[in-house]
C-alpha distance (Angstrom), angle and dihedral (degrees) to the residues before:
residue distance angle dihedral
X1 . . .
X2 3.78 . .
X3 3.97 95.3 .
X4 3.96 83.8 52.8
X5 3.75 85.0 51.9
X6 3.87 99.3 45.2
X7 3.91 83.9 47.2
X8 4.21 92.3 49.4
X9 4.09 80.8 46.0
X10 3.89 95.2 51.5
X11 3.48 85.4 51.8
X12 3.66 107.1 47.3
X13 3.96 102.3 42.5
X14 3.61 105.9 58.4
X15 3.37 113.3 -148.0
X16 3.68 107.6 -116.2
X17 3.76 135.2 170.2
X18 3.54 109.7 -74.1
X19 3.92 121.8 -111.4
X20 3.83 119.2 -105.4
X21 3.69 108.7 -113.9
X22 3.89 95.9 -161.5
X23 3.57 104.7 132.7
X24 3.84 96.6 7.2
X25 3.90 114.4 144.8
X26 3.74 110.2 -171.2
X27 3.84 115.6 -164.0
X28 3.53 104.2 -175.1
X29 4.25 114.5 49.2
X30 3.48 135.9 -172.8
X31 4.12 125.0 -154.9
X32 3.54 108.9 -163.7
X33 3.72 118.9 -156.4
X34 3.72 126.1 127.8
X35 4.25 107.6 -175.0
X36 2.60 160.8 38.4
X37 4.16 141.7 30.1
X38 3.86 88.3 -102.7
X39 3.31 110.8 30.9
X40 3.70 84.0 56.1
X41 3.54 91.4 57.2
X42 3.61 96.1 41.6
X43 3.45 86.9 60.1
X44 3.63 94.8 55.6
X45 4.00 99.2 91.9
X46 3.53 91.4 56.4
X47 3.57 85.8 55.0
X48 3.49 92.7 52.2
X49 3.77 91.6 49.7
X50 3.81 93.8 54.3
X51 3.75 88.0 54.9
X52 3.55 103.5 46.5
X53 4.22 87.8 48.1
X54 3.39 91.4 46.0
X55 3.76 118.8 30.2
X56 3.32 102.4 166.2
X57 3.88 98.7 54.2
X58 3.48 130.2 113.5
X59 4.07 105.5 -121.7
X60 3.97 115.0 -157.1
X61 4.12 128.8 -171.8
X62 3.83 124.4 -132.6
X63 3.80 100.1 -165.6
X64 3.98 149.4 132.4
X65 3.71 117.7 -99.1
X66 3.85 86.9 -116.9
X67 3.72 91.7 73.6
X68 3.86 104.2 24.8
X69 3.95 93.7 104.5
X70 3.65 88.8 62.9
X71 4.22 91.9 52.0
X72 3.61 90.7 43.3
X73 4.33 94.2 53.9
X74 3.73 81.3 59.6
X75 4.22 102.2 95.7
X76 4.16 88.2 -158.1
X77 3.96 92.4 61.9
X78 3.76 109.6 92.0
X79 3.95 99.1 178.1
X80 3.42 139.2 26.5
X81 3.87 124.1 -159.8
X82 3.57 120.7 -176.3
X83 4.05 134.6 -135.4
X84 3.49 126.4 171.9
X85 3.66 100.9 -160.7
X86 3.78 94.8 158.2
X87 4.01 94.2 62.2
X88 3.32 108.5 114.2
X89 3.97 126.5 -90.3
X90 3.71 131.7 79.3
X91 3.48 142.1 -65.3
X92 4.12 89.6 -89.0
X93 3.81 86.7 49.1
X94 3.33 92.6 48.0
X95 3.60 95.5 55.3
X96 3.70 92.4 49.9
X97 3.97 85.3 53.0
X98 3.90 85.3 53.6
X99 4.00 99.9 53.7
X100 3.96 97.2 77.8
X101 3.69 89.7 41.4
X102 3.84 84.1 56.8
X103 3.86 99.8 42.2
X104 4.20 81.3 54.7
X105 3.75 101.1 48.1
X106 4.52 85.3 41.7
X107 4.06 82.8 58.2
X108 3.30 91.6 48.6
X109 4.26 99.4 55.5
X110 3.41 107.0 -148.7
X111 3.96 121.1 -169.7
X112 4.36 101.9 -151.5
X113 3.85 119.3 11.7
X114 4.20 107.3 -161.8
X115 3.87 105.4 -144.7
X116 3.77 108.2 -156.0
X117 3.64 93.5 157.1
X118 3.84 117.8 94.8
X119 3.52 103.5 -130.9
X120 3.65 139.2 108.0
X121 4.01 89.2 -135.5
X122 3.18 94.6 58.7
X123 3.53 96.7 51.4
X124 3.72 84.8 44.8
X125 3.84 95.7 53.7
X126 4.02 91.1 49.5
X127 4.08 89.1 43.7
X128 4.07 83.4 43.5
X129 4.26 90.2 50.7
X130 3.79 96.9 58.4
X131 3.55 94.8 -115.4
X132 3.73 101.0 155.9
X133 3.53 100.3 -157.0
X134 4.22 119.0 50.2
X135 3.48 121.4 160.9
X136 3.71 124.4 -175.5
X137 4.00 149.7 110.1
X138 3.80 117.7 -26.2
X139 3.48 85.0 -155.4
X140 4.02 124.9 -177.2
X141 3.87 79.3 -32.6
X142 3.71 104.2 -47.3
X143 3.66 108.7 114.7
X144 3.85 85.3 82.6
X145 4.39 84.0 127.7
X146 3.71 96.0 45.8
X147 3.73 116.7 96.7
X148 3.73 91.4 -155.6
X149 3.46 115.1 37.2
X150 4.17 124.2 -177.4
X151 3.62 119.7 -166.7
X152 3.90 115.7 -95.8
X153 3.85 109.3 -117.7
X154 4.04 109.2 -154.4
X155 4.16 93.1 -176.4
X156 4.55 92.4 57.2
X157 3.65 116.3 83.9
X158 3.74 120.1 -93.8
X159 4.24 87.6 -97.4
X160 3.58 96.6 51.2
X161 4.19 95.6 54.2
X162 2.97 86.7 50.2
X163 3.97 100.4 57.6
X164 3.60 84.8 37.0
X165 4.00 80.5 74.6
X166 4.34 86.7 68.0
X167 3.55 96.2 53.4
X168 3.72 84.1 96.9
X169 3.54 95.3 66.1
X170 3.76 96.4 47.9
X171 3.87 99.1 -95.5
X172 3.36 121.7 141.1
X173 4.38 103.3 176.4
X174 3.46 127.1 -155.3
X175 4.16 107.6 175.2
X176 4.18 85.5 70.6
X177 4.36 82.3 172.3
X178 3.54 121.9 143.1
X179 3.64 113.9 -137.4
X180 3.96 139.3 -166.7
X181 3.82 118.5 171.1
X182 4.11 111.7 -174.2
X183 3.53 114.7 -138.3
X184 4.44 116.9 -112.2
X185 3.77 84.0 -101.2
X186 3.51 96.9 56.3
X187 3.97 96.1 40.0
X188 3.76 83.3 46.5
X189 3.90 94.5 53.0
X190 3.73 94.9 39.9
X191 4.53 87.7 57.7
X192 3.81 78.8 58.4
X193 3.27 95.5 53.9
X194 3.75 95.5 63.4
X195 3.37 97.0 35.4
X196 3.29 94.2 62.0
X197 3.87 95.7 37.9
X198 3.97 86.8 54.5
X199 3.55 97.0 -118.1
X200 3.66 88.1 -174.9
X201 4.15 135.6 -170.0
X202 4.53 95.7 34.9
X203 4.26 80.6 -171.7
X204 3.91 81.2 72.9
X205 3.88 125.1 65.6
X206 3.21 126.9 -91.8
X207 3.96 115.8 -144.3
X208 3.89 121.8 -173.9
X209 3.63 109.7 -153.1
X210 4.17 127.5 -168.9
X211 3.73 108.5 -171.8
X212 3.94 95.2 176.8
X213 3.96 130.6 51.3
X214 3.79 128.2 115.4
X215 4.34 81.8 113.8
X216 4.26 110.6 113.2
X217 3.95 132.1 143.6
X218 3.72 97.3 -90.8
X219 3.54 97.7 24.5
X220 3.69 149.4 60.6
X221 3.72 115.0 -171.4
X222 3.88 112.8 151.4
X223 3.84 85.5 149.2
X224 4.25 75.2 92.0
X225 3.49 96.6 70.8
X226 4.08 118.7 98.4
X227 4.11 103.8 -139.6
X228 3.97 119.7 -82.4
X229 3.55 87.3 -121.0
X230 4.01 95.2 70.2
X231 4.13 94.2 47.8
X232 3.84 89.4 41.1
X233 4.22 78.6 56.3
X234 3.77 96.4 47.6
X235 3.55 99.0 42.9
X236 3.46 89.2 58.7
X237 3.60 104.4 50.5
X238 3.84 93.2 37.4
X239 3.84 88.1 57.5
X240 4.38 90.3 46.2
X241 3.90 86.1 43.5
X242 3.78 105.4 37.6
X243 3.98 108.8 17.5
X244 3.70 77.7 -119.6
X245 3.70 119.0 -173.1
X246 3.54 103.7 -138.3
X247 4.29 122.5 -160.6
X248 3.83 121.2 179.1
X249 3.77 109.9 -145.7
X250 3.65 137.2 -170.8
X251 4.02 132.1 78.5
X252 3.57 143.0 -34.5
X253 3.89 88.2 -97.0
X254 3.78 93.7 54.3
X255 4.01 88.1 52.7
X256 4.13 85.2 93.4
X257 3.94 92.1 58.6
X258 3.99 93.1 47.1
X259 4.13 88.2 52.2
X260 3.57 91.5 52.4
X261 3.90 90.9 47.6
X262 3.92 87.8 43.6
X263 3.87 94.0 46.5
X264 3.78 95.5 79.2
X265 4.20 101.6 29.4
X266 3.89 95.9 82.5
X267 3.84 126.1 -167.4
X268 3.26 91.3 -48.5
X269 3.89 107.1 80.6
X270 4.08 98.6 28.2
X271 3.84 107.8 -155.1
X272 3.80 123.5 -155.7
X273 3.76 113.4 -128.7
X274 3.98 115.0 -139.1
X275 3.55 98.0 151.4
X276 4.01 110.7 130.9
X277 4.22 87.1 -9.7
X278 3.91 89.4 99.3
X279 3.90 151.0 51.3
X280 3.32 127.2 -127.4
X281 3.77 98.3 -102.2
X282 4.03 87.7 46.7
X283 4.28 92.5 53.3
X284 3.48 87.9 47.0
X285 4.07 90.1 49.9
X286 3.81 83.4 47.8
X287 3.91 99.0 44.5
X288 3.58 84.9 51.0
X289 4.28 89.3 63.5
X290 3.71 86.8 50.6
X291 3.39 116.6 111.9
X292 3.87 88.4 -159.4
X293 3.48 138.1 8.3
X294 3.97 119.0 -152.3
X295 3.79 120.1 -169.8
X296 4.00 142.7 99.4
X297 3.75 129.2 -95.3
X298 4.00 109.5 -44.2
X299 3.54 145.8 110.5
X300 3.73 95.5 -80.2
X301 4.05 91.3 52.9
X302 3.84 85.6 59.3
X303 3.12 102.3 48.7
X304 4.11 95.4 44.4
X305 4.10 81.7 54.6
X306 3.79 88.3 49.5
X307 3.57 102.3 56.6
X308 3.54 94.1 47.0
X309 3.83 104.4 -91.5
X310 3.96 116.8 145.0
X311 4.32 105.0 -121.9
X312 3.31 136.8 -159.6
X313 3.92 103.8 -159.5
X314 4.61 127.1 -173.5
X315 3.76 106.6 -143.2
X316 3.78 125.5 -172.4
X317 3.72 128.1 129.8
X318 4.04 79.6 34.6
X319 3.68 131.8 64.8
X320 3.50 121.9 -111.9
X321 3.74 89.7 -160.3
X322 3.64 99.3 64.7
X323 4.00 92.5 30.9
X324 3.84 123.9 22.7
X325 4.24 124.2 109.7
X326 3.91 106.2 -92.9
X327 3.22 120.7 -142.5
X328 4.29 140.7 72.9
X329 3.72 88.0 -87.0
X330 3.68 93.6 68.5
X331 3.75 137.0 67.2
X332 3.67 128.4 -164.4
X333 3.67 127.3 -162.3
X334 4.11 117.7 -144.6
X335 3.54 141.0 157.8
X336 3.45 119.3 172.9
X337 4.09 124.6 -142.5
X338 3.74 116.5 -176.8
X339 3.23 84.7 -95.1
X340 4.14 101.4 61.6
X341 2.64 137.4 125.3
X342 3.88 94.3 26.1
X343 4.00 94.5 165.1
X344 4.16 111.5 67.9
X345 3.83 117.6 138.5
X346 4.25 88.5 -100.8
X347 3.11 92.0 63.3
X348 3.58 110.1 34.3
X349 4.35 127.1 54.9
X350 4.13 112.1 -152.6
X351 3.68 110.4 -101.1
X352 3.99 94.1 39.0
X353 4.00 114.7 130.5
X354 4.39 100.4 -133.9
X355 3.71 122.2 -152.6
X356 3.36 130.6 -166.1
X357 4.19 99.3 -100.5
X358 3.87 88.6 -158.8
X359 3.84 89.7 55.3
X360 3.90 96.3 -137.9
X361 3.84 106.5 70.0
X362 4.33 86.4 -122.8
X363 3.88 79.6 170.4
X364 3.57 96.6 70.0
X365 3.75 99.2 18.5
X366 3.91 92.1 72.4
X367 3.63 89.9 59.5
X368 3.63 108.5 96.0
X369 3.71 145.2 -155.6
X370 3.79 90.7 -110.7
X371 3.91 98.9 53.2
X372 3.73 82.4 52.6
X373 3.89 96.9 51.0
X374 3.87 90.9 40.8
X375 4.17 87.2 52.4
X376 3.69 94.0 44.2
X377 3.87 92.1 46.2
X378 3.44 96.8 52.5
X379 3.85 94.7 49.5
X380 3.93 88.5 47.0
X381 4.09 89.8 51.7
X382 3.71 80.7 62.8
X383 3.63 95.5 60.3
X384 3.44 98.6 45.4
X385 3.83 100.3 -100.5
X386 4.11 117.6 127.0
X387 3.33 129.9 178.1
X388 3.93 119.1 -73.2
């Protein structure tokens, strides 16, 4: 069904030569970018960009419910519109799904839609919305409905694709950030929080771990989890070294991994649970008084680096290269088998459950205890905090 539909697409969009955009001042914009935590935020420099080149302009948000608290924290989006294109059904479905989102986004008239999601629906929805200008990937052949396609490179980092989108338009962006700024509500909700968890001594660090991850609408990849056993190791000799206060985030579905990294700790290294007990906007508050943040490559990584919080992050099945915090306040943890990275957007469709082909996760299995003790040290000698 979808090769029939890339075919019927070839056919009906013509490719013609694309329009110079010298002088072209859009006032209407649309962002598309459905999931997930960070994407989103990887897409948040180009939404900076727009904003900054075109001040005036009215920015709208093509995304999935699951990730609309993120857009909406972001004081340059104007309006949200939601798609859930990773509800279950078929393409056909789908497609039926998409019509009212396209009637909305017609009524609204926008000048330039921004495609950042790799699909041809979503090139087909802007295309299908009479937005005359829509830039994006030309992807394996699926930018068939943008007007100005720029080739997809799978070796840059998530950020820089994704800029690569502008060049269009004549922007060439420096400040390649992401950013995430909690509302007062949600900074207020998340001091709450650990008062009333008892977060204890504030002279000593506190260190939000996320031991699970991997789980996203459209994709199931727990294969990106490091074993319990390792965290259950570093939380206990971070909290003998470092009087670390130690908090395990994430959502009421990642509650089972925390108990079986709690089981075996003991009274000794008390953990905070805030698993399920927050929104979005309040974890991100509550990342944001972390002093650390110690976890592999998921939503809650991103947004830790995003407010500001120094990481260390354990890749494997994923690249680092195209996906790891940038900056000195973050370390990430790699070793690379033949077999890593296995997951890279040529390889890989959205929506496809990964396993580990070797069968024993030797990616994430030679990371060890110590390189995570010797990263985390070194970013807590920065703030100050030394061993007790």
């Amino acid at each position: 069904m979808k090769s029939a539909l890339m075919g019927w697409g070839r056919r009906w969009f013509s490719r013609k030569p694309a329009r110079d955009l010298t002088g072209f001042e859009p006032r209407r914009i649309l962002v598309v970018k459905l999931c997930c935590l960070g994407d989103i935020l990887f897409a948040t420099p180009v939404v900076r960009a727009l904003k900054a080149r075109y001040p005036g302009a009215r920015i709208g948000y093509l995304v999935t419910a699951y990730c609309r608290d993120l857009v909406a924290a972001d004081p340059r989006v104007d309006d949200i519109i939601e798609f859930n294109a990773y509800d279950p059904g078929t393409l056909p479905a789908k497609l039926l799904r998409a019509w009212p989102v396209v009637r909305k986004l017609r009524q609204q008239r926008f000048d330039l839609a921004v495609v950042l999601h790799r699909s041809p629906l979503a090139g087909l929805m802007a295309a299908a919305s009479a937005i005359p200008v829509r830039l994006g990937f030309d992807w394996q052949g699926e930018g068939f409905s943008l007007t100005h396609p720029v080739l997809f490179r799978p070796e840059a980092h998530e950020i820089d694709r994704n800029l690569d989108c502008l060049r269009p338009l004549g922007l060439e962006v420096r400040d390649t950030a992401t950013e995430l700024v909690p509302s007062p509500a949600a900074d207020a909700a998340a001091e709450t929080f650990l008062a009333q968890a008892g977060a204890g001594d504030q002279s000593r660090p506190l260190i939000a771990v996320f031991p699970a991850g991997g789980v996203n609408p459209g994709t199931v990849m727990v294969t990106k989890r490091w074993p319990v056993e390792g965290y259950r190791e570093v939380c206990a000799r971070l909290s003998r070294r470092f009087g670390a206060r130690l908090v395990l985030v994430g959502s009421r579905d990642d509650a089972a991994v925390g108990d079986e990294l709690a089981a075996g700790l003991g009274p000794d290294a008390p953990l905070l649970r805030a698993e399920g007990k927050t929104t979005l906007m309040v974890l991100a508050a509550l990342l944001r008084r972390c002093d650390l943040f110690i976890g592999g490559d998921s939503g809650p990584l991103h947004m830790a680096a995003a407010v500001g919080t120094p990481t260390v992050s354990l890749f494997g099945p994923t690249d680092p290269r195209l996906l790891a915090p940038r900056g000195a306040a973050h370390r990430v943890l790699f070793k690379s088998p033949e077999c890593a990275p296995c997951y890279n957007p040529l390889t890989i469709r959205q929506g496809q459950a990964v396993a580990c082909r070797q069968g024993n996760l030797v990616c994430l299995r030679s990371l060890t205890p110590e390189m995570v003790l010797e990263a985390a040290g070194e970013l807590l000698a920065q703030k100050g905090f030394e061993p007790r």
